[in-house]
C-alpha positions as CSV (number, residue, x, y, z in Angstrom):
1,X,62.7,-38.0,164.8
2,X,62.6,-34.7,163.2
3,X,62.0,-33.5,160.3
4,X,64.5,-32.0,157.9
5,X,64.7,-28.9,156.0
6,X,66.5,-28.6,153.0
7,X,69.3,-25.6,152.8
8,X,69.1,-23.8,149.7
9,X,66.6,-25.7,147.9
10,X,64.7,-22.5,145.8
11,X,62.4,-23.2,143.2
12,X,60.7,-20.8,141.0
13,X,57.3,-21.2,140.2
14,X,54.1,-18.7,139.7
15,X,52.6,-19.2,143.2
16,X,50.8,-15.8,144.3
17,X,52.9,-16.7,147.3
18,X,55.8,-16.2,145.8
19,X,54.7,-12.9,143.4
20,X,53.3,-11.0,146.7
21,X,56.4,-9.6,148.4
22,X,54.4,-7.2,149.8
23,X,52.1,-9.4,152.0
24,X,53.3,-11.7,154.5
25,X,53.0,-15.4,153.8
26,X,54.3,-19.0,153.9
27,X,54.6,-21.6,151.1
28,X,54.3,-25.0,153.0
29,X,55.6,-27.9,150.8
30,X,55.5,-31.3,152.4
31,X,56.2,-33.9,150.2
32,X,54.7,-35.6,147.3
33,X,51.9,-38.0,146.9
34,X,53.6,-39.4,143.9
35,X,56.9,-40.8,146.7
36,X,55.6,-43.7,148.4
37,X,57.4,-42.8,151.3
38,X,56.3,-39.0,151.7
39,X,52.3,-41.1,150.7
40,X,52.4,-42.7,154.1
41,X,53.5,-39.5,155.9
42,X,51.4,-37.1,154.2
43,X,47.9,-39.3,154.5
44,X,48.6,-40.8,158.1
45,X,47.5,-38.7,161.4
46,X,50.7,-39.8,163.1
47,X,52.5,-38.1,160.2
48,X,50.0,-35.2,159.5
49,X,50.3,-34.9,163.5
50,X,54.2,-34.5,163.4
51,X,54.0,-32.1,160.5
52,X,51.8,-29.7,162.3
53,X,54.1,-29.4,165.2
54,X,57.3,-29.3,163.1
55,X,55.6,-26.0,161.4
56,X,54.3,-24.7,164.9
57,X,58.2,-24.8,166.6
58,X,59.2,-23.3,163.0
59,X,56.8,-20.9,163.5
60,X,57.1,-20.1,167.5
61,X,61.2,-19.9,167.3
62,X,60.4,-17.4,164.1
63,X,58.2,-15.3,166.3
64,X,60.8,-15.9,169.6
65,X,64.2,-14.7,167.9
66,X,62.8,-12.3,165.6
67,X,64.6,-8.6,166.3
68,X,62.0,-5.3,165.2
């Protein structure tokens, strides 16, 4: 099973993430502790595991189709 990403889900907050244009970064948002669902993904290594390499292909096919 993969994981999803939401289309067009912006929020606005006052992240230095967010304020620093300028640098190169990533906001990772994974869940929240508070959904009993997201819980058991977020504090199991199975889920942590598949988390990690849902970012890494993110990150790789960024890198891979990326035109200078």
């Amino acid at each position: 099973k993969r994981n999803v990403v939401r289309r067009n889900a912006h929020r606005f907050a006052g992240f230095r993430v967010l304020k620093a244009p300028d640098v190169p970064s990533v906001l990772v948002e994974l869940g929240y502790l508070s959904n009993r669902q997201d819980e058991k993904i977020l504090t199991s290594k199975s889920g942590q595991a598949s988390l990690a390499q849902s970012i890494a292909r993110a990150v790789d096919r960024y890198f891979e189709t990326r035109v200078e």
